[in-house]
matplotlib code that plots the C-alpha trace (Angstrom):
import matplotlib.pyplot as plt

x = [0.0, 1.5, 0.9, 0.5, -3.0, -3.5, -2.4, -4.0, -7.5, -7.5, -7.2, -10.0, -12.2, -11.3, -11.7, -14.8, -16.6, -15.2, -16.3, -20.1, -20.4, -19.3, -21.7, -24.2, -24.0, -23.2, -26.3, -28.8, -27.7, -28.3, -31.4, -32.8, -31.5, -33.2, -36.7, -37.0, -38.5, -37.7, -40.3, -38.2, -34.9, -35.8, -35.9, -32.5, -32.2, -35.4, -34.4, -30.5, -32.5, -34.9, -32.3, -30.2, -32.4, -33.2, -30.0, -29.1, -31.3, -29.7, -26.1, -25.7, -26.7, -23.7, -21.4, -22.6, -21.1, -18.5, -15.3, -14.7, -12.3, -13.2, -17.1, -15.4, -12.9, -16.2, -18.7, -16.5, -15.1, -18.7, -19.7, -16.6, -17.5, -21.1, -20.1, -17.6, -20.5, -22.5, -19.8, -19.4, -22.9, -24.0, -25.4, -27.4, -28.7, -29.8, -31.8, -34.2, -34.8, -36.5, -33.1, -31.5, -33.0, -32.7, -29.2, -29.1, -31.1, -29.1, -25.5, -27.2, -28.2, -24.4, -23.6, -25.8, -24.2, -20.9, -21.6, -21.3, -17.9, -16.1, -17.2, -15.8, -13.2, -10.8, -10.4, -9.2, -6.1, -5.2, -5.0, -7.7, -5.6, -5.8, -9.3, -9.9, -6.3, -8.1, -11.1, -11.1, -8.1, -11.0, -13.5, -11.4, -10.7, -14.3, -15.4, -13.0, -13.6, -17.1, -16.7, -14.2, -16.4, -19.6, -18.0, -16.1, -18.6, -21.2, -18.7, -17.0, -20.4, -21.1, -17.5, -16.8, -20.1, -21.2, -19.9, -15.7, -17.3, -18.2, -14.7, -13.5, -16.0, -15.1, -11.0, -11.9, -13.6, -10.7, -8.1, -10.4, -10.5, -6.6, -6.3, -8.6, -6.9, -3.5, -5.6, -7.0, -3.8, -3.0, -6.1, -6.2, -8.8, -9.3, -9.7, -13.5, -15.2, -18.3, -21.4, -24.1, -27.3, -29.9, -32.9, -32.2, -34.6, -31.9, -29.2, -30.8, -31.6, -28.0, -27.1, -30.2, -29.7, -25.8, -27.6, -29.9, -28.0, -24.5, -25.3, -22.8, -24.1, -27.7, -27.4, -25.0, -27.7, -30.4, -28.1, -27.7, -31.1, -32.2, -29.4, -31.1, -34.2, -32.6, -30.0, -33.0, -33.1, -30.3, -32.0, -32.0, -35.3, -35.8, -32.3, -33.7, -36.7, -34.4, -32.5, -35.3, -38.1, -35.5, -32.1, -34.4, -31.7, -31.3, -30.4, -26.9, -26.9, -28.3, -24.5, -22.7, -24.9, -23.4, -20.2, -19.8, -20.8, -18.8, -15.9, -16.6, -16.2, -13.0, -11.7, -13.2, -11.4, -8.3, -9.1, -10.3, -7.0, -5.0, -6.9, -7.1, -5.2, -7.5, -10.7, -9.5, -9.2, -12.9, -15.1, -18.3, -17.4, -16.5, -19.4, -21.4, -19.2, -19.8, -23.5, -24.3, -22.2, -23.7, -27.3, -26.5, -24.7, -28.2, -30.3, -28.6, -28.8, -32.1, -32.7, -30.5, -31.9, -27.8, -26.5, -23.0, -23.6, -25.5, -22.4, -20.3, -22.5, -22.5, -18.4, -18.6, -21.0, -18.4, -16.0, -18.3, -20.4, -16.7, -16.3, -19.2, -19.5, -16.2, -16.1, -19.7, -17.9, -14.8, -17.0, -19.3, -16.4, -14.3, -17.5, -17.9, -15.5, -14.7, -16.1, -19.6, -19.2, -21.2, -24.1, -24.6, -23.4, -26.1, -29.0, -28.1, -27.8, -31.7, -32.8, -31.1, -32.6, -36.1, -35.4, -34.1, -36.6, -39.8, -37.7, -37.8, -41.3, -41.4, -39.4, -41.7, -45.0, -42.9, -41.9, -45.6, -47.2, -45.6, -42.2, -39.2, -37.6, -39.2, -37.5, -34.6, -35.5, -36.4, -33.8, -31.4, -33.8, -33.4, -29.9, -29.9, -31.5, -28.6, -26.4, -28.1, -28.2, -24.9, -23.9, -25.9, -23.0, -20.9, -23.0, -23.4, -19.2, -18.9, -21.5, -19.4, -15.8, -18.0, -19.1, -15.4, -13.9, -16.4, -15.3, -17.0]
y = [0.0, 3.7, 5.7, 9.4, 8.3, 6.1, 9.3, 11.8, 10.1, 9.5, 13.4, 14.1, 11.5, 12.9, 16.2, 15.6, 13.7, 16.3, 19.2, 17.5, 16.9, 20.5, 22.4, 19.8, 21.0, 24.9, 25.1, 22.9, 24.9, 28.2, 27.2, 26.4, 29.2, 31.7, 30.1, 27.5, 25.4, 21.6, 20.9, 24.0, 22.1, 18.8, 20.4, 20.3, 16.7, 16.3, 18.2, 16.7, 12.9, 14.0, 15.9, 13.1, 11.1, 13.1, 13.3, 9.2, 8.8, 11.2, 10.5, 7.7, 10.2, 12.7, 9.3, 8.7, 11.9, 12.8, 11.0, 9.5, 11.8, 14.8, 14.3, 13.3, 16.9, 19.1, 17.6, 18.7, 21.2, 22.5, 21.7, 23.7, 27.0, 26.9, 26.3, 29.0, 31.3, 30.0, 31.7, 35.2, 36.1, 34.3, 37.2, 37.8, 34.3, 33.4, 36.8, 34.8, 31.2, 30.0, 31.4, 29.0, 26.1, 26.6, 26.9, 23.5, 21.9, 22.8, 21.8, 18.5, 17.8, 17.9, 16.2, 13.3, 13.4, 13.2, 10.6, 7.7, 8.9, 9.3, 5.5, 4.4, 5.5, 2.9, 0.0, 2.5, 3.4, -0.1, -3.5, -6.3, -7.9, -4.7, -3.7, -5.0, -2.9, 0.4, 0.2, -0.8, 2.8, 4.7, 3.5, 3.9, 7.5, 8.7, 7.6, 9.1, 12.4, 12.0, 11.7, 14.6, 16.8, 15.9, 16.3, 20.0, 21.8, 22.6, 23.9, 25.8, 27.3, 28.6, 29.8, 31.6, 32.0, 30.3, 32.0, 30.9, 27.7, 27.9, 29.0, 25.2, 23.7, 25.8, 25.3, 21.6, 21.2, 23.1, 20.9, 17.7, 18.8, 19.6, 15.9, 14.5, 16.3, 14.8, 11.5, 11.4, 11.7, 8.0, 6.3, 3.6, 4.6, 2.3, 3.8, 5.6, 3.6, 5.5, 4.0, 3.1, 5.4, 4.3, 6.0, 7.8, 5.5, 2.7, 4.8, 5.5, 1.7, 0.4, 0.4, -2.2, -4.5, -4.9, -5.1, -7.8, -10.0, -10.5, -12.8, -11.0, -7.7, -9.0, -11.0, -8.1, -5.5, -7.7, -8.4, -4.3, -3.7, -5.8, -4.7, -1.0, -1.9, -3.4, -0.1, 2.1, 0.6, 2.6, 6.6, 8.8, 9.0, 5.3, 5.3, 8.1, 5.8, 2.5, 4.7, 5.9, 3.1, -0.1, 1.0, 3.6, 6.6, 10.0, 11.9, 11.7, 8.1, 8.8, 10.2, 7.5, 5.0, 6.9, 7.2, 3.7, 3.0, 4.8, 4.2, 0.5, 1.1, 3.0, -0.4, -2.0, -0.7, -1.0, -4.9, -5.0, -3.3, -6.0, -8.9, -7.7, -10.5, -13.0, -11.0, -11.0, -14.5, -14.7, -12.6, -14.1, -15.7, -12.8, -11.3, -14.2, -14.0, -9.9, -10.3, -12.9, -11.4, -8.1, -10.0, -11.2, -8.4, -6.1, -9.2, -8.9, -5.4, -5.5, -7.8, -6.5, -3.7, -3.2, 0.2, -0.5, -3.9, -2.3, -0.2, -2.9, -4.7, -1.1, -1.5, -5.2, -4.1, -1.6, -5.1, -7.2, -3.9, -2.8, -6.7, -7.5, -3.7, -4.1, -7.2, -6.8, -3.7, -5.5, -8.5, -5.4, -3.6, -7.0, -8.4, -5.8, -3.8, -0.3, 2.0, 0.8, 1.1, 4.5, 3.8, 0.7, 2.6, 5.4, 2.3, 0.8, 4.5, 4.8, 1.5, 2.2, 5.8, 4.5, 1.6, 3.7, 6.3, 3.4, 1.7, 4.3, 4.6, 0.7, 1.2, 3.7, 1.8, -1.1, 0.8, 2.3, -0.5, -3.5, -1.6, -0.8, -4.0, -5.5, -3.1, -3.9, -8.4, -7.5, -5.9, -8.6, -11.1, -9.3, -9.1, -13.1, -13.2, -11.6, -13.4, -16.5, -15.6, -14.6, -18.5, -18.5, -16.7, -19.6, -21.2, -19.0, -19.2, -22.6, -23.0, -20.3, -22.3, -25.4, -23.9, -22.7, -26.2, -27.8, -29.1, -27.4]
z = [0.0, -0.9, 2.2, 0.2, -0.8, 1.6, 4.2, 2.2, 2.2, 6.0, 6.3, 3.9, 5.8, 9.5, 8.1, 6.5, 10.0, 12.0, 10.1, 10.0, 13.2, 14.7, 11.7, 13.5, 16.3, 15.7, 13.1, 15.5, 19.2, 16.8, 16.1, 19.0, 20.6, 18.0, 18.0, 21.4, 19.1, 19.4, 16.4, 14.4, 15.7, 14.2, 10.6, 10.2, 10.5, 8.7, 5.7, 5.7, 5.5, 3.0, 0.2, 0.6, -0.1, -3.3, -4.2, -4.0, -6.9, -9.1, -8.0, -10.7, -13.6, -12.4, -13.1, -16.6, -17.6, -15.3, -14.2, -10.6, -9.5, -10.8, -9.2, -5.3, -5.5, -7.1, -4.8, -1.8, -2.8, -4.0, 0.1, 1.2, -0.7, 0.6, 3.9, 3.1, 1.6, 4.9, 7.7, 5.4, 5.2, 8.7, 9.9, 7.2, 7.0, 10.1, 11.2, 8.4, 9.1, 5.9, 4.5, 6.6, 6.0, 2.8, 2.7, 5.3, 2.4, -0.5, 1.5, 2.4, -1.0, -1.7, 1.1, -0.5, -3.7, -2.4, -0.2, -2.3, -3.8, -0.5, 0.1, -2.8, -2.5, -0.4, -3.1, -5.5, -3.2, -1.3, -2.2, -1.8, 1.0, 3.2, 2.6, 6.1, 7.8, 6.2, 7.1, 10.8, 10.9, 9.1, 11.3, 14.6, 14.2, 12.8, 15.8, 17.5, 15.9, 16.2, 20.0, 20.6, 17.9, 19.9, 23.7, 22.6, 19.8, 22.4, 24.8, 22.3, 21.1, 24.3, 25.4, 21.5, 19.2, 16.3, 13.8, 15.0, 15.2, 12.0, 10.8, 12.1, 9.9, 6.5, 7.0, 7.7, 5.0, 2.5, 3.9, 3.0, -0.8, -0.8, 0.4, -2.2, -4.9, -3.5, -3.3, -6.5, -8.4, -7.5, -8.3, -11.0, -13.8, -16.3, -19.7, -20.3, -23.0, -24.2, -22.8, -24.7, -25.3, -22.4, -20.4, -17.7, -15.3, -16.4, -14.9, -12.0, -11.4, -12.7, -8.6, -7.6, -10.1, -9.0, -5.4, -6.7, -9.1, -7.3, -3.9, -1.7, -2.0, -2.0, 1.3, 3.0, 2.0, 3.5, 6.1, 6.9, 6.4, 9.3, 11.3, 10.1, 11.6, 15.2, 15.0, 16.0, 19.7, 20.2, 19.2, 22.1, 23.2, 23.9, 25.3, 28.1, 28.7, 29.3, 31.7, 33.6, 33.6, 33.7, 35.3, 37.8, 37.1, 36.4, 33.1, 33.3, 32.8, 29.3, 28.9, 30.7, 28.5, 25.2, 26.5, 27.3, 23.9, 22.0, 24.1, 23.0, 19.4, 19.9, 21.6, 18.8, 16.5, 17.8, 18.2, 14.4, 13.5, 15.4, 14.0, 10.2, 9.1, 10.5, 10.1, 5.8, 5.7, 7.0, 6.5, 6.2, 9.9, 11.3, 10.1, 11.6, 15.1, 15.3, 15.1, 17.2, 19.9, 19.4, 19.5, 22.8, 24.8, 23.1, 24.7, 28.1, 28.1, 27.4, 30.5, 33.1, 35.9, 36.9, 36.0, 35.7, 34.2, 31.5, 31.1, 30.8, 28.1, 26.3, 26.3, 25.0, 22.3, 20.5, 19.7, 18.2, 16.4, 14.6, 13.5, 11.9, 10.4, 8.9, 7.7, 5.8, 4.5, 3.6, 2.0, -0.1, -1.7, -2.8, -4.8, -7.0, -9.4, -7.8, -10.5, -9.6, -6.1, -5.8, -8.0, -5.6, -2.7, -3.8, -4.1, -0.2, 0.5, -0.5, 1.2, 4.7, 4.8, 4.1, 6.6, 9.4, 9.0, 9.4, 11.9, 14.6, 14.5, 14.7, 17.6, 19.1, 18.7, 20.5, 23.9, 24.0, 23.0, 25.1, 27.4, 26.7, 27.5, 24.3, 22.1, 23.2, 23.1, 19.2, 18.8, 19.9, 17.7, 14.4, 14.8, 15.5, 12.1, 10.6, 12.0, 11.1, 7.3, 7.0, 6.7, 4.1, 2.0, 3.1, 0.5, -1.9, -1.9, -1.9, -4.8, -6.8, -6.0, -7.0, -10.4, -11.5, -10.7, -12.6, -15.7, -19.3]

ax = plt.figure().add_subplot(projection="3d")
ax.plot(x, y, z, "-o")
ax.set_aspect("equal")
plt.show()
């Protein structure tokens, strides 16, 4: 592996989670603060989910005419001068908060054309064999970021304003499109061959049928999706309730819950980092180990009335969560050639918004309709199903290795 891209792309990624997660914060504590609206508040998320949204079924179009590269360095650097554009004339866009939500909508609408790039990004720089090393670094330090952005940004909203804030997020931002454009320089692009006239609905659905026809992705993306519907025990809301109604505590143990959580996918990562080796010779069982792990501590936790046992199960969750996330991402990028990773990216993109989005209300109508304990049983049960049906790619593998040796 060359580490100039390699180093270059882990500085455009940090960049990149950092700088979301502080204009996050500074853009949702604003608002709030200028209308003590929590319905107002939950726009911004609201309008983030639905433009990229929109923008996932367009993304494949922007492909069809425009080279890899060039799409990942415009998209952000597109993002970079609006947030740019955002700081400058701050003052003059949030005294008017349609104009604000406006621009939110338009930035996130770039955010979810860009998205897809940036995840394709990986097997273009490394090879096959490390797919499993780069990842688990990736995933340890955005989550690292993501805590240290969350823990800081409100404090430093409060202690400075919004608009220095801001300036982090813009200069973030710049740094991340220098890095791509360093990054970009060594991917490997196979010569452009003119693509045949077609529809633009057959663009747009170019993505599913790669998620249909090839088994791997299929089963991963079913595999996710379920995991997508479990993932929502974990929201905020029912997390306060759990706190409350099964451990009998105060408020603060919502943040000890989250903390412990997070501090559990740090260790992860460092324990997928050290096992890469082993975790790239199998995949498909460490996918299998990860989720039924994470089934059971979710199970336990679920049953438990112990505070600091529930911590403890919300430490031992971050493990098995980074294993089976990274080796289903591992086992999605390796089954399918790299310049049609973000149309399918784009198409799972789609699906796991729609999921997530029913899932919490799922979720919801559980906790009010039975207790919170049951969300938290289902939960555990789904992810069993995942786990289950990843062996099913054992199959699927051994069914493919059958077909090659067979004679003509």
């Amino acid at each position: 592996m060359k580490r100039t891209p390699f180093i270059s792309f882990w500085i455009a990624e940090t960049s990149i989670s950092l700088a979301d997660v502080v204009y996050i914060m500074a853009v949702t504590t604003f608002i709030y603060q200028k209308t003590g609206s929590a319905l107002i508040s939950s726009l911004f998320p609201l309008f983030q989910a639905v433009s990229r949204l929109s923008a996932g079924f367009t993304s494949p179009l922007l492909l069809n005419k425009f080279k890899f590269s060039k799409l990942l360095i415009s998209l952000q650097g597109i993002k970079a001068l609006l947030l740019t554009l955002f700081l400058i004339g701050f003052g003059s866009i949030a005294s008017h908060i349609i104009w604000l939500l406006a621009f939110i909508l338009i930035i996130s609408f770039i955010e979810g054309w860009g998205s897809p790039f940036l995840s394709s990004v990986v097997p273009k720089i490394v090879l096959r064999e490390e797919l499993v090393k780069v990842n688990s670094s990736l995933a340890l330090t955005n989550q690292s970021v993501q805590i240290a952005g969350y823990t800081f940004t409100g404090y430093a909203v409060i202690k400075w304003g919004h608009s220095p804030v801001l300036i982090v997020t813009a200069a973030l931002m710049w740094l991340a499109v220098i890095c791509l454009i360093i990054c970009s320089r060594y991917f490997y692009e196979k010569e452009e061959v003119k693509p045949l006239p077609s529809t633009k609905w057959a663009l747009m659905k170019e993505g599913w049928i790669y998620l249909w026809k090839i088994p791997t992705l299929r089963m991963v993306t079913v595999m996710d999706a379920i995991e997508g519907v479990a993932g929502s025990i974990w929201i905020g809301a029912l997390t306060l309730i759990y706190v409350k109604e099964v451990l009998h505590r105060g408020e603060q143990w919502w943040g000890f819950i989250n903390a412990s959580y997070y501090a559990g996918t740090i260790l992860g990562g460092i324990c997928t980092l050290w096992l890469a080796k082993r975790i790239q010779k199998h995949l498909i069982l460490s996918m299998a180990a990860g989720s039924f792990l994470f089934s059971l501590f979710t199970l336990l936790y679920g049953l438990t009335s112990v505070p600091f046992f529930a911590l403890l199960l919300c430490v031992a969750m971050g493990p098995a969560y980074q294993l089976r996330d990274v080796a289903q991402q591992t086992a999605f990028q390796t089954n399918i050639e790299s310049e049609h990773l973000p149309k399918v990216y784009a198409s799972k993109g789609i699906l796991m918004s729609i999921i997530t989005s029913l899932s919490i209300f799922l979720m919801g109508f559980v906790a009010d309709a039975i207790n919170i304990r049951a969300v938290y049983i289902l939960g555990a049960a789904l992810i069993m199903v995942s786990a289950v049906l990843s062996f099913s790619l054992l199959q699927a593998k051994k069914k493919e290795v059958a077909d090659l040796s067979s004679p003509l």
